[in-house]
gemmi code that builds the backbone of each chain (N, CA, C; Angstrom):
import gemmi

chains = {
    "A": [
        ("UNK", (139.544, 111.191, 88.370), (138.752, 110.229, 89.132), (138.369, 110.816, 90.480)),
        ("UNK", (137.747, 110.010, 91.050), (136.819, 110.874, 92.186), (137.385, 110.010, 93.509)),
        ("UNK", (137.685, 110.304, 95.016), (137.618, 109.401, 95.621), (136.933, 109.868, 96.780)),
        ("UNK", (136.597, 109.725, 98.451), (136.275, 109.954, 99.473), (137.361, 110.313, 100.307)),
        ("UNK", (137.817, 111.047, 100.924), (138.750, 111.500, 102.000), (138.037, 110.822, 103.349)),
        ("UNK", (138.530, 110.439, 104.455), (137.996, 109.924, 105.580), (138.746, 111.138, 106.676)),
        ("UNK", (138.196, 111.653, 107.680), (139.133, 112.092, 108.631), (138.723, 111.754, 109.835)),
        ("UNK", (139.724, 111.261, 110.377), (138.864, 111.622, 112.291), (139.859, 112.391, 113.353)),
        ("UNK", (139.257, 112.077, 114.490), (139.319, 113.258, 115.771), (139.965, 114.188, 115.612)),
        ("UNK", (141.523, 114.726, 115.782), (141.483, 116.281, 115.739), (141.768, 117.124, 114.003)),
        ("UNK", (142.072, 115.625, 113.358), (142.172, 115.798, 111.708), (140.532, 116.174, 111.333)),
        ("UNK", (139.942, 115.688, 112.122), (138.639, 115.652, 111.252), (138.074, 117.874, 111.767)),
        ("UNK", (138.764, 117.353, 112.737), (137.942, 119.512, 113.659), (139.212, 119.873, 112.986)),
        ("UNK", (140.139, 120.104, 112.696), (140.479, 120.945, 111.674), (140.672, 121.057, 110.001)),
        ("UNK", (139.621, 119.789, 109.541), (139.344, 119.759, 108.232), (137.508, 120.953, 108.562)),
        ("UNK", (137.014, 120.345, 109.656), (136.046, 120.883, 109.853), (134.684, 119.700, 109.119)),
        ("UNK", (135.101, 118.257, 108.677), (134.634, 117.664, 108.183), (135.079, 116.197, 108.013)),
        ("UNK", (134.297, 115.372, 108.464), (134.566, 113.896, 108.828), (135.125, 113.249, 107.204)),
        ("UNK", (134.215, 113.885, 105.809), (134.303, 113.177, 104.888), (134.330, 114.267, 103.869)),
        ("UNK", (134.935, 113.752, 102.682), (134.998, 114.626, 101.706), (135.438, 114.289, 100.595)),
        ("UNK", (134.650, 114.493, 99.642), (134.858, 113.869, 98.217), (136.051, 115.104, 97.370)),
        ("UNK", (137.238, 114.433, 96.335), (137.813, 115.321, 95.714), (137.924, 114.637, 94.475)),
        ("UNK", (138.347, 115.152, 93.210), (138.685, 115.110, 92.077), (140.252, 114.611, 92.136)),
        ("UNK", (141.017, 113.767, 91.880), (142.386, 113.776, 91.665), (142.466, 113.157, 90.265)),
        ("UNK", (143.676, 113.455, 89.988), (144.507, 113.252, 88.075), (144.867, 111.853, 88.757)),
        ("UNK", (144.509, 111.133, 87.267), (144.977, 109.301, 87.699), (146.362, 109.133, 86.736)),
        ("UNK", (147.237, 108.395, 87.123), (147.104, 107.970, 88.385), (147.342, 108.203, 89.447)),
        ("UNK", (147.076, 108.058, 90.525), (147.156, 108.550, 91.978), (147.825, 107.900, 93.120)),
        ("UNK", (148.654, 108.323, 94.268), (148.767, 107.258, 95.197), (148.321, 107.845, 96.651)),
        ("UNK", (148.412, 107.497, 97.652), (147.904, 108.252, 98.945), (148.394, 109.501, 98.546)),
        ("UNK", (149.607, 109.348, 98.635), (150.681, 110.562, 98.959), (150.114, 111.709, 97.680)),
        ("UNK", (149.286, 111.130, 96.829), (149.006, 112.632, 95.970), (147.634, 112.980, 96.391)),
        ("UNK", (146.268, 112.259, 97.217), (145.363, 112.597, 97.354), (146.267, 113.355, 98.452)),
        ("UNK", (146.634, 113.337, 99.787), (147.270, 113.854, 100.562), (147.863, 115.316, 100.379)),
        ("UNK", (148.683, 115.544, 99.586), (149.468, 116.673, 99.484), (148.514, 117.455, 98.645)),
        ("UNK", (147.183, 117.414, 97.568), (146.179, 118.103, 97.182), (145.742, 118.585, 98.549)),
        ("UNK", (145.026, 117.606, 99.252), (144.609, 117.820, 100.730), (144.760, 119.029, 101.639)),
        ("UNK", (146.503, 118.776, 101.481), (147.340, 119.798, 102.649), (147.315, 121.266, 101.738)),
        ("UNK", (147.484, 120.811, 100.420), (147.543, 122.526, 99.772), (146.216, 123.226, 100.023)),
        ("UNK", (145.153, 122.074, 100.170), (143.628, 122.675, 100.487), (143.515, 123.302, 101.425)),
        ("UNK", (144.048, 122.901, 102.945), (144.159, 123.110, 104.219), (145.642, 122.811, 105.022)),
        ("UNK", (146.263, 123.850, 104.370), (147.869, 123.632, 105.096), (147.906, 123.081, 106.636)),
        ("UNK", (146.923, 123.332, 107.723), (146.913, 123.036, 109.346), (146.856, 121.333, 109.121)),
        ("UNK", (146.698, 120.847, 107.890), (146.520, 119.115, 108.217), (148.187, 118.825, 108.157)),
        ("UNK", (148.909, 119.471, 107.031), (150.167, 119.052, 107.259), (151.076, 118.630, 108.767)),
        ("UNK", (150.691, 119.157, 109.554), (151.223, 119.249, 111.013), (151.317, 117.028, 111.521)),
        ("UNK", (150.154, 116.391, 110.852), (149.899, 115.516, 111.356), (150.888, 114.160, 110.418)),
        ("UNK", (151.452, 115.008, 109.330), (151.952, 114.080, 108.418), (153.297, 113.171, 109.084)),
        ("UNK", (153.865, 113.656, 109.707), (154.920, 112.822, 110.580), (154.469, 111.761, 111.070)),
        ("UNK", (153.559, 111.970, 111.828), (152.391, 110.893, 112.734), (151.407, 109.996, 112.207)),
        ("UNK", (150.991, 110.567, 111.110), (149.598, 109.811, 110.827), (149.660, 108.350, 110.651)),
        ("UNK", (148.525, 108.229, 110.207), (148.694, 106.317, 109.337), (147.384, 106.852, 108.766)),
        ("UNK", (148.084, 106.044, 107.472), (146.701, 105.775, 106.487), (146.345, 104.335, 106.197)),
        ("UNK", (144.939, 104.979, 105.505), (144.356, 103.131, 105.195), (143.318, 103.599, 103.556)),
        ("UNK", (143.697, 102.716, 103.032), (142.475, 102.485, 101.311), (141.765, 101.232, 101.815)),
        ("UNK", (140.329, 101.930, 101.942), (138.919, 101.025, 101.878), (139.556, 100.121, 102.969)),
        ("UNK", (139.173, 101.096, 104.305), (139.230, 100.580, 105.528), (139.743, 99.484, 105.328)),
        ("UNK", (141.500, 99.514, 105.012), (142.629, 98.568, 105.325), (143.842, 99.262, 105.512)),
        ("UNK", (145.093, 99.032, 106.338), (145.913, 100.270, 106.945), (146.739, 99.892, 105.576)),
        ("UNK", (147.491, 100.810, 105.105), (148.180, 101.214, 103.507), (149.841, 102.006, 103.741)),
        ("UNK", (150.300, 102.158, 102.686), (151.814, 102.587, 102.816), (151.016, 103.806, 101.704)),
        ("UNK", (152.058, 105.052, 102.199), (151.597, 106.270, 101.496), (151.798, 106.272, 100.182)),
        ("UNK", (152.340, 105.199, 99.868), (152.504, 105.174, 97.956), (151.784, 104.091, 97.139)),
        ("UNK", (150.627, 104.028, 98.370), (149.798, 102.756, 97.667), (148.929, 103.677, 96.703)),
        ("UNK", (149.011, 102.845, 95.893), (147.824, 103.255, 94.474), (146.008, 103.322, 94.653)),
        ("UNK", (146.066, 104.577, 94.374), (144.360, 104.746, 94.424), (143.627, 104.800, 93.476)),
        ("UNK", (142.578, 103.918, 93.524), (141.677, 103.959, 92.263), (140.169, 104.918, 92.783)),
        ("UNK", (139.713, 104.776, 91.336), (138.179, 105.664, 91.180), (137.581, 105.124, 91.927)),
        ("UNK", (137.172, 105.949, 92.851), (135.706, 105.396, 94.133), (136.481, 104.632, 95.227)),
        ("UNK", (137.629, 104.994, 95.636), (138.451, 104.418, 96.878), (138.255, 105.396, 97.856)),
        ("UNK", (138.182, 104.627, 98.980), (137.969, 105.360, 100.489), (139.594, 105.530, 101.018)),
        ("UNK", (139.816, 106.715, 101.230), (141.412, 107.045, 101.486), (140.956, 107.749, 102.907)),
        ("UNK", (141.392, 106.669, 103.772), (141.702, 107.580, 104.862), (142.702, 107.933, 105.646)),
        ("UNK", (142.934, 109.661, 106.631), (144.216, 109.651, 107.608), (143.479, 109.440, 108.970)),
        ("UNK", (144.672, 109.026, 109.681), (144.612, 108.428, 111.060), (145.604, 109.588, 111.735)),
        ("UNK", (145.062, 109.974, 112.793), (146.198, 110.878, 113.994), (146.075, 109.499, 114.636)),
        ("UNK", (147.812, 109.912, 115.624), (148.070, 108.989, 116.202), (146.511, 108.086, 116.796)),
        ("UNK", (146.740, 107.034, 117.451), (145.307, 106.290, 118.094), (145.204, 106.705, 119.710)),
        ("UNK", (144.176, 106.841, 120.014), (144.325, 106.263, 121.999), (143.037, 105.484, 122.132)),
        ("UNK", (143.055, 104.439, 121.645), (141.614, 104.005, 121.940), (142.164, 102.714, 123.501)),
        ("UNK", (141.169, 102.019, 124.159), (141.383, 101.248, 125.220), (140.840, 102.092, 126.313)),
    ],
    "B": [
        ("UNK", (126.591, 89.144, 120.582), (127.053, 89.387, 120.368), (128.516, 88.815, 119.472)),
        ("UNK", (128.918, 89.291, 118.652), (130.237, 88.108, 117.958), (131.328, 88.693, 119.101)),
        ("UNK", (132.228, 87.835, 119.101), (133.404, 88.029, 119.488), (134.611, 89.186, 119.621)),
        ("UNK", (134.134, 90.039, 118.223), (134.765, 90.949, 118.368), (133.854, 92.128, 117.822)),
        ("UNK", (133.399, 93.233, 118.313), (133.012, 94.647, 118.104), (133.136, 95.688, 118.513)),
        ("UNK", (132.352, 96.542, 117.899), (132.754, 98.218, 117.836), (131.537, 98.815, 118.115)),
        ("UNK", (130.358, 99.235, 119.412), (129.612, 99.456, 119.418), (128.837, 101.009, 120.460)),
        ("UNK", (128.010, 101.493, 119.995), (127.442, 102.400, 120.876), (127.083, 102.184, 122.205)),
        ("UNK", (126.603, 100.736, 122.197), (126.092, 100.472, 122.995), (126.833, 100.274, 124.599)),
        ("UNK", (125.853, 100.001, 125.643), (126.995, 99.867, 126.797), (127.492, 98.359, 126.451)),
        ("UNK", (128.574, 98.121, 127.628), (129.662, 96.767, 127.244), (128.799, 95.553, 128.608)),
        ("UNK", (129.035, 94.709, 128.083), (128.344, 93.118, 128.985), (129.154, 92.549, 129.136)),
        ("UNK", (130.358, 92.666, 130.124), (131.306, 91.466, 130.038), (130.512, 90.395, 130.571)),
        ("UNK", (129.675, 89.872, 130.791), (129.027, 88.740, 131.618), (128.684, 87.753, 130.116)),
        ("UNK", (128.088, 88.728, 129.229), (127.464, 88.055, 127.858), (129.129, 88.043, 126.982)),
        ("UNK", (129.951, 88.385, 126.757), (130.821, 88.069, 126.432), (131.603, 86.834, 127.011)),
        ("UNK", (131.942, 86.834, 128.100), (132.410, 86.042, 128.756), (132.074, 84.182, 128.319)),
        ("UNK", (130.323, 84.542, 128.377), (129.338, 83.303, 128.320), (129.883, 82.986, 126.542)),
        ("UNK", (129.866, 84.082, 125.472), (129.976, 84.053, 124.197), (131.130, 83.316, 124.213)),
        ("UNK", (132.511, 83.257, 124.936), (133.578, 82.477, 124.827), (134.125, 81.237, 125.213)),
        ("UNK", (133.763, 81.166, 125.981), (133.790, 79.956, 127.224), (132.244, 78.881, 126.538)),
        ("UNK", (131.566, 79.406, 125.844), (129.889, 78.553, 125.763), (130.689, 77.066, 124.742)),
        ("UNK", (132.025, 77.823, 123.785), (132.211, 76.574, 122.633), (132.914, 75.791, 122.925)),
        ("UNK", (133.560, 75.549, 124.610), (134.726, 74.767, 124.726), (134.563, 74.149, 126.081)),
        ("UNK", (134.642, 73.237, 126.107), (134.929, 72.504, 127.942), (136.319, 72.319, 128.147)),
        ("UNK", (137.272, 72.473, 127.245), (138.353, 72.530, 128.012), (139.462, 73.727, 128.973)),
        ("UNK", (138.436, 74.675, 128.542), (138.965, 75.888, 129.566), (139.238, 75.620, 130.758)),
        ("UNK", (140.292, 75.756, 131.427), (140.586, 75.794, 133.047), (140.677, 77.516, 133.519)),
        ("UNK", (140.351, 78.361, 133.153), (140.936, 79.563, 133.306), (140.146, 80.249, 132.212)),
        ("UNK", (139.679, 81.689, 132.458), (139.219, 82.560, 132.161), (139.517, 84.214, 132.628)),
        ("UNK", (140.605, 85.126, 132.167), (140.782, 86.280, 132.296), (140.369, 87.118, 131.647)),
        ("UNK", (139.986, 88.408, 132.043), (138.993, 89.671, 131.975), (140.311, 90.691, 132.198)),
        ("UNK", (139.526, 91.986, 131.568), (140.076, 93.278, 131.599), (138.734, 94.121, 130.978)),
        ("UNK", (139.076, 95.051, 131.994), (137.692, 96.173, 131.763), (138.194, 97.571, 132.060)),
        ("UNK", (138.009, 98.093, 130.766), (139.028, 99.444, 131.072), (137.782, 100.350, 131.402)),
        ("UNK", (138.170, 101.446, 132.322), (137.315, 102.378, 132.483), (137.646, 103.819, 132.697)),
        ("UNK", (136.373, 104.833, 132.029), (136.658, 106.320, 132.270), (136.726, 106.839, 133.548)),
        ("UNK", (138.621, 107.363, 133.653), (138.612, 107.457, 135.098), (138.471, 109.131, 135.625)),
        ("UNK", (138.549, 109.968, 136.807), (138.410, 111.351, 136.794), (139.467, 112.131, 136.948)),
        ("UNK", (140.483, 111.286, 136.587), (141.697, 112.645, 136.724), (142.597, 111.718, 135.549)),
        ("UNK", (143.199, 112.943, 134.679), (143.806, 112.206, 133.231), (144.849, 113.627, 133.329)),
        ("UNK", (146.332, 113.370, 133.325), (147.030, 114.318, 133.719), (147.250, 115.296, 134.272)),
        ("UNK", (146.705, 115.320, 135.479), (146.343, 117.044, 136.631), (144.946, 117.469, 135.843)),
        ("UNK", (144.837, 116.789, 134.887), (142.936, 117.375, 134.989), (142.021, 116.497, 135.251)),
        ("UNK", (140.418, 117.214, 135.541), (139.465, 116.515, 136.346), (138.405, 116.620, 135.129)),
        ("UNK", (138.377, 115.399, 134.424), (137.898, 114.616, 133.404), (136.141, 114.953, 133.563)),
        ("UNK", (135.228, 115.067, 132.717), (133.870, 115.330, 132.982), (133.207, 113.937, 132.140)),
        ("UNK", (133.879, 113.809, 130.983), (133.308, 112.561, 130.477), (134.304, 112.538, 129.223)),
        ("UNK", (134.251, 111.510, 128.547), (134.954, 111.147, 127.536), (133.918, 110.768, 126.218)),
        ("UNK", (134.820, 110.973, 125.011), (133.677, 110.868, 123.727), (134.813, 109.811, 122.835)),
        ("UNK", (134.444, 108.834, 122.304), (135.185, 107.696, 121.857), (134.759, 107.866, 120.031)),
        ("UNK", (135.811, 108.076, 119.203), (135.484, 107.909, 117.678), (136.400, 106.903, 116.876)),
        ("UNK", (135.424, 106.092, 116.253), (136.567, 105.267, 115.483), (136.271, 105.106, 113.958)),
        ("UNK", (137.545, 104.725, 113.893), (136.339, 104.193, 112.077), (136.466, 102.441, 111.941)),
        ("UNK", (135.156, 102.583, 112.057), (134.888, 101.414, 112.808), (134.971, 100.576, 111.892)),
        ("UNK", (135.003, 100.387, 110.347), (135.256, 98.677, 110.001), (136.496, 98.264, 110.097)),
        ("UNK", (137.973, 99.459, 110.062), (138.990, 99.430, 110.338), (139.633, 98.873, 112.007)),
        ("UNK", (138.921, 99.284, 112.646), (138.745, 98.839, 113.886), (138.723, 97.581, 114.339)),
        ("UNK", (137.529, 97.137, 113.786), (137.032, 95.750, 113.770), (137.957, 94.558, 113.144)),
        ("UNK", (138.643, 95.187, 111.956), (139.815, 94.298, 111.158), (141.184, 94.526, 112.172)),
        ("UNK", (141.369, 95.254, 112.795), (142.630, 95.503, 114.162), (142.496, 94.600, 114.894)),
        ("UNK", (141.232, 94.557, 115.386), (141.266, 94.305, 116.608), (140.899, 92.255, 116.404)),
        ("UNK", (140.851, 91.972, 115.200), (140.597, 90.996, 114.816), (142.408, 90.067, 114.198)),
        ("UNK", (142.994, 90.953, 113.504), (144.105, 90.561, 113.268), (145.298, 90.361, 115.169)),
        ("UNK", (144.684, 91.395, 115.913), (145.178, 91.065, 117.395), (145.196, 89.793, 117.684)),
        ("UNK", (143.856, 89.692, 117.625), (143.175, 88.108, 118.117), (144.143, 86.533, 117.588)),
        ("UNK", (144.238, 87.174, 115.948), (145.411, 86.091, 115.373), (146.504, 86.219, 115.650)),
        ("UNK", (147.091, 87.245, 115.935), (148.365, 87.417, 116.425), (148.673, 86.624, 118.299)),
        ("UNK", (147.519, 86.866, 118.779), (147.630, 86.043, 119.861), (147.364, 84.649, 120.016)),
        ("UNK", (146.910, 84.319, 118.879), (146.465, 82.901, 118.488), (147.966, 82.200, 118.218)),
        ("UNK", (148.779, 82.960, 117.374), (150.233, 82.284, 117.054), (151.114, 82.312, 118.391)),
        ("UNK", (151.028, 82.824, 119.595), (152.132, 82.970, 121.123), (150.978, 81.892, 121.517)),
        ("UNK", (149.525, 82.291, 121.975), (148.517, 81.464, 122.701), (147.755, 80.412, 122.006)),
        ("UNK", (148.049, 79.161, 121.173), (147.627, 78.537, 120.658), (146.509, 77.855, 121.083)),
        ("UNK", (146.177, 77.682, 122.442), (144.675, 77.066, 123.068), (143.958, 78.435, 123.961)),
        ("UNK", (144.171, 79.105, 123.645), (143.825, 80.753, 124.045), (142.558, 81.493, 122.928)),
        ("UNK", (141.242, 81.459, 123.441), (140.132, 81.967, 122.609), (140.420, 83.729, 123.041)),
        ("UNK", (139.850, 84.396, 122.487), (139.803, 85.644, 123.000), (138.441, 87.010, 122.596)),
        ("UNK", (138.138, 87.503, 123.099), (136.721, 88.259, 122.123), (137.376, 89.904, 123.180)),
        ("UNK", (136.700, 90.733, 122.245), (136.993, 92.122, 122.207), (135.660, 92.837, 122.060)),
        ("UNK", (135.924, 93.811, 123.080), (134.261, 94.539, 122.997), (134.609, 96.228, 123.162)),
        ("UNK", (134.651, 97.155, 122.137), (135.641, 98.092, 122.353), (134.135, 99.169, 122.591)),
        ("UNK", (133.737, 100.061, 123.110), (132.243, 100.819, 122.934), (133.018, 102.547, 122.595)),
        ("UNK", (132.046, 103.095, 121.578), (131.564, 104.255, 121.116), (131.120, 105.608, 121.285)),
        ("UNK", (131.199, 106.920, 121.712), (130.204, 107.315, 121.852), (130.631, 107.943, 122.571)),
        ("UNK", (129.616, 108.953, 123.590), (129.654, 109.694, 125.206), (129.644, 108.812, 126.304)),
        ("UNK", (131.031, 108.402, 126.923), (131.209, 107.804, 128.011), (131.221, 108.502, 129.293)),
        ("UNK", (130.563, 108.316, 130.286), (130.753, 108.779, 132.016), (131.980, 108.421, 132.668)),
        ("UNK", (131.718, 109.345, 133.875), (133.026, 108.786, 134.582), (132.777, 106.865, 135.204)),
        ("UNK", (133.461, 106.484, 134.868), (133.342, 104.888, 135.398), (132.896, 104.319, 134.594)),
        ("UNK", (132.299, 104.349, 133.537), (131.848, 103.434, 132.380), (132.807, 102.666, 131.537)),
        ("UNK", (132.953, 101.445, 131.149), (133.615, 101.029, 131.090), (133.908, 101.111, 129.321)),
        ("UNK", (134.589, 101.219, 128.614), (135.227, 101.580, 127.540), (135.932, 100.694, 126.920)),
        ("UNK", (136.232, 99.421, 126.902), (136.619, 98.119, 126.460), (135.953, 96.885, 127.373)),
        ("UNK", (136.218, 95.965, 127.048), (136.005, 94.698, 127.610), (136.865, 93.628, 127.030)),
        ("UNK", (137.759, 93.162, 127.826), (138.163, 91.728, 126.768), (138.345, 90.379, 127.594)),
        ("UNK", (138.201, 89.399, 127.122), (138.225, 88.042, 127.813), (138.766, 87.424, 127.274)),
        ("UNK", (139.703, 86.549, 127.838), (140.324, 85.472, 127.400), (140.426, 84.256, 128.270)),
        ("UNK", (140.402, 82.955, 127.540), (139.898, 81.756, 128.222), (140.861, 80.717, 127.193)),
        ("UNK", (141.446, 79.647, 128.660), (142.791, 79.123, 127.920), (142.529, 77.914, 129.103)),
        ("UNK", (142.928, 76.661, 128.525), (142.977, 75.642, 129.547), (144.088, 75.937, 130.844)),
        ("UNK", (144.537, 76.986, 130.837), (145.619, 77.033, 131.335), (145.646, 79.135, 132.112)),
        ("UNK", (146.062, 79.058, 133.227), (145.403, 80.707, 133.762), (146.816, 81.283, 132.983)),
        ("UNK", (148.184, 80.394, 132.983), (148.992, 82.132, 132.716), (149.217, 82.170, 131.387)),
        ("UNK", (148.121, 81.484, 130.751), (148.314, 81.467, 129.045), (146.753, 82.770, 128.581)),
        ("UNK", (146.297, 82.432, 129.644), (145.059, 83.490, 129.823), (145.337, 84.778, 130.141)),
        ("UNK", (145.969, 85.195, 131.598), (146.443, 86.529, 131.609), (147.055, 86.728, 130.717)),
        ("UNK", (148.013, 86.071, 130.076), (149.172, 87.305, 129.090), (148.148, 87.272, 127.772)),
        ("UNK", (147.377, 86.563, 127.436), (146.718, 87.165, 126.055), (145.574, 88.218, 125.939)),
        ("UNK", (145.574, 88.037, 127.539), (143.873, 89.587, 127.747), (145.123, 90.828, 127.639)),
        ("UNK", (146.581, 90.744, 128.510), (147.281, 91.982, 128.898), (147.872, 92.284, 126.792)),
        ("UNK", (148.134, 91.097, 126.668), (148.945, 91.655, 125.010), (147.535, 92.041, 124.731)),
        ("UNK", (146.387, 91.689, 124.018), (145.247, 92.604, 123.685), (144.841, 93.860, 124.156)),
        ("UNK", (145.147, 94.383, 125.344), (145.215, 95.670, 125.778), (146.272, 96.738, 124.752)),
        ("UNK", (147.378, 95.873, 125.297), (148.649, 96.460, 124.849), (148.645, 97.252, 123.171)),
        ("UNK", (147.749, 95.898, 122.610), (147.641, 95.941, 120.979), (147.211, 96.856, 120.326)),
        ("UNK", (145.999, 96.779, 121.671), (144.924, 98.028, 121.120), (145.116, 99.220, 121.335)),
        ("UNK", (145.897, 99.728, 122.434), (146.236, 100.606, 122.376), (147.718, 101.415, 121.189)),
        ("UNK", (148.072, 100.461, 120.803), (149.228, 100.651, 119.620), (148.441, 100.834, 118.155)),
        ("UNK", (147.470, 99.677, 117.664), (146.844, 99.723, 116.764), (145.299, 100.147, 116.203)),
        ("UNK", (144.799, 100.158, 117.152), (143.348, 99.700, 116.743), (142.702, 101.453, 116.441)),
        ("UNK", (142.340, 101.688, 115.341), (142.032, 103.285, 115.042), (140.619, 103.768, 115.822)),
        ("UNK", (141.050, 104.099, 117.139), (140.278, 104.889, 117.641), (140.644, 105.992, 118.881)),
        ("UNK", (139.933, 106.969, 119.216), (140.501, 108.417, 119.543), (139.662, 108.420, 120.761)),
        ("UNK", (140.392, 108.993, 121.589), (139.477, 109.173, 122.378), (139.488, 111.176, 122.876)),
        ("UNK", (138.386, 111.664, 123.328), (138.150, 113.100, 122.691), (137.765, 113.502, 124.415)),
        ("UNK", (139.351, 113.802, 125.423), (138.494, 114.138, 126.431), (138.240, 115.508, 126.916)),
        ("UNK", (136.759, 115.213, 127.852), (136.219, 116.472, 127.875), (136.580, 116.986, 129.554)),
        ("UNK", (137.164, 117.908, 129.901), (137.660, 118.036, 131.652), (137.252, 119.844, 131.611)),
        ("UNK", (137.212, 119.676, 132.747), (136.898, 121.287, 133.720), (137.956, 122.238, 132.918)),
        ("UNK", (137.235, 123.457, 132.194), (138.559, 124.247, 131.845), (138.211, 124.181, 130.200)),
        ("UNK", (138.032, 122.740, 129.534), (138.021, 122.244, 128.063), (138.119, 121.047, 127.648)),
        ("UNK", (138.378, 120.694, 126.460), (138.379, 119.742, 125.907), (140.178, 119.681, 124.954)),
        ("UNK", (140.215, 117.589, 124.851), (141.528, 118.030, 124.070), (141.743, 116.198, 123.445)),
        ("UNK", (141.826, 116.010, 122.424), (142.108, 114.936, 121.627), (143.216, 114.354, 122.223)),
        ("UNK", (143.294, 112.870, 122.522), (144.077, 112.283, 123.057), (144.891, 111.613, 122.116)),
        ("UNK", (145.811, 111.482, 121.981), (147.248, 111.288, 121.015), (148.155, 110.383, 121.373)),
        ("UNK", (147.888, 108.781, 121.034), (149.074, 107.889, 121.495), (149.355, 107.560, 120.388)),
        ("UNK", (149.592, 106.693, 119.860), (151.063, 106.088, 119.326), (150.293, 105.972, 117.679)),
        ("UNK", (151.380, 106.218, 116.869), (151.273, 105.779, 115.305), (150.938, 104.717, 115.089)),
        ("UNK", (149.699, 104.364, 114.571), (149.326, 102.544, 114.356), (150.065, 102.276, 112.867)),
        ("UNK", (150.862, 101.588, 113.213), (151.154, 100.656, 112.090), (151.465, 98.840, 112.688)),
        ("UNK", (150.470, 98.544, 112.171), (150.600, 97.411, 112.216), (151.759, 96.076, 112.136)),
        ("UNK", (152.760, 96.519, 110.962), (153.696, 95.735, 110.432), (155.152, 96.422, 111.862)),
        ("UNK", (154.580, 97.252, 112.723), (155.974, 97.676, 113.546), (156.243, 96.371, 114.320)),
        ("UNK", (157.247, 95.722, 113.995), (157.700, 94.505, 114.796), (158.092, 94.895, 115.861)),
        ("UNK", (158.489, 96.112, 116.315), (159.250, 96.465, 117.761), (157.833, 96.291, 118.750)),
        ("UNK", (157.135, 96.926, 118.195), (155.743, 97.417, 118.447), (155.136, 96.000, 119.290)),
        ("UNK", (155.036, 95.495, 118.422), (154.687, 93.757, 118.659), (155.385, 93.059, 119.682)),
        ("UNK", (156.480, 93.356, 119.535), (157.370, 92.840, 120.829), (157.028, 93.320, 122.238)),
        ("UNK", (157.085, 94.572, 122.289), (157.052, 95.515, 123.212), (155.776, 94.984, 124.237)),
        ("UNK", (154.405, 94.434, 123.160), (153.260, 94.056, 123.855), (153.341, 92.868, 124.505)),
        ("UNK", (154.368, 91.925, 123.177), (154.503, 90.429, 124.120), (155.391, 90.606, 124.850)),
        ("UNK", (156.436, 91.290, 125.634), (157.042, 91.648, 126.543), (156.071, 91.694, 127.986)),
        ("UNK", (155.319, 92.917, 127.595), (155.124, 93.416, 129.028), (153.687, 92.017, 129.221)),
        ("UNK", (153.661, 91.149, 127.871), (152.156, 90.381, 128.386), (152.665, 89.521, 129.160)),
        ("UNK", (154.093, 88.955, 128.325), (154.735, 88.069, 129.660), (155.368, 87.913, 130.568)),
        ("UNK", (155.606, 89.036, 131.403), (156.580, 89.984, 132.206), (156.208, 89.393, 133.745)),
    ],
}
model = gemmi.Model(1)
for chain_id, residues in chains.items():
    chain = gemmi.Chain(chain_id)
    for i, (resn, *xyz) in enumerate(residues, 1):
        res = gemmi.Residue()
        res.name, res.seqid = resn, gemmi.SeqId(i, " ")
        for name, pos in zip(("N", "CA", "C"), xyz):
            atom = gemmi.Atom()
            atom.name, atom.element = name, gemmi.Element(name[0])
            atom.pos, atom.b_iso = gemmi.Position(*pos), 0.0
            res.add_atom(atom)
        chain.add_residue(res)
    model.add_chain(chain)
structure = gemmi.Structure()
structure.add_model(model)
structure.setup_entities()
């Protein structure tokens, strides 16, 4: 199944890319689009302590279940205000 | 404008203000907070700031805030105006208002909405200072952190 990767601010400059579509084996949960991810680009691992994720812009637990055509995104810590 | 957004545009606390206060005559009290890009951000001298969010996520944060202050501030309206983009020095970078028949039911729900947003609400801010640039890094948003939650209604009612 296919889904969208989301990244932003310093996740997104060292993916080198805000968005990105991948192939994953179903079934899936964050934590396996994720660790495909990091084997893609080991420098994202650094953020895994910290991050937060969200499926289809809603915040998620890393073992939530992903379906075909879900928006999976990571969050570095926030500073917005 | 609605009550709560995520926009490029510059911020109006004047039209916000009017947006909150327009549905109710029983307000006695109306508090503001207006955050702004300031020129020195840890021993460096700031040139401008660049704001990224993902913004429908944002919008659902900064909206679940609002209910969360609705359950401490029960006659307490509140609207959120968070802006986008290439900010200057002094431009203002949030806006929030809150309006309560009552002033110290008003301050503590503008200060916990600060507080909130800065814990939850997914957005980065990317600053740019003399020398370089460097992604600003506060706190893990998770929403369900009850300490987290406390911590804001603490210092809102302090």
């Amino acid at each position: 199944m296919r889904v969208t990767i989301r990244l932003f601010a310093r996740l997104r400059d060292l993916a080198g890319s805000g968005e990105l579509v991948r192939e994953v084996a179903s079934p899936a949960t964050i934590e396996t689009v994720w660790q495909s991810l990091v084997d893609e680009m080991p420098d994202l691992r650094a953020y895994e302590r910290t991050m937060s994720v969200a499926v289809n812009a809603d915040y998620a637990k890393m073992s939530a279940k992903v379906s075909d055509g879900d928006e999976v995104a990571f969050l570095p810590p926030v500073s917005g205000g | 404008m609605p009550p709560v957004a995520v926009t490029p545009d510059p911020l109006d606390l004047q039209e916000l203000i009017e947006e909150i206060s327009r549905t109710s005559t029983a307000d006695g009290a109306i508090a503001s907070f207006v955050g702004l890009v300031r020129e020195e951000n840890q021993g460096r001298r700031v040139s401008y700031l660049e704001y990224e969010a993902y913004e429908p996520l944002a919008v659902r944060a900064l909206q679940l805030i609002i209910e969360e202050a609705r359950v401490t501030w029960a006659d307490t309206r509140l609207g959120v105006h968070h802006r986008t983009g290439r900010l200057e020095l002094g431009e203002a970078s949030i806006i929030i208002v809150a309006a309560s028949p009552h002033r110290a039911h008003a301050f503590a729900a503008c200060r916990y909405t600060i507080e909130r947003v800065k814990q939850i609400v997914p957005i980065w801010k990317h600053e740019h200072f003399e020398g370089g640039d460097v992604w600003l890094e506060g706190a893990t948003a998770d929403p369900d952190n009850e300490a987290a939650r406390e911590t804001a209604r603490r210092i809102a009612c302090a």
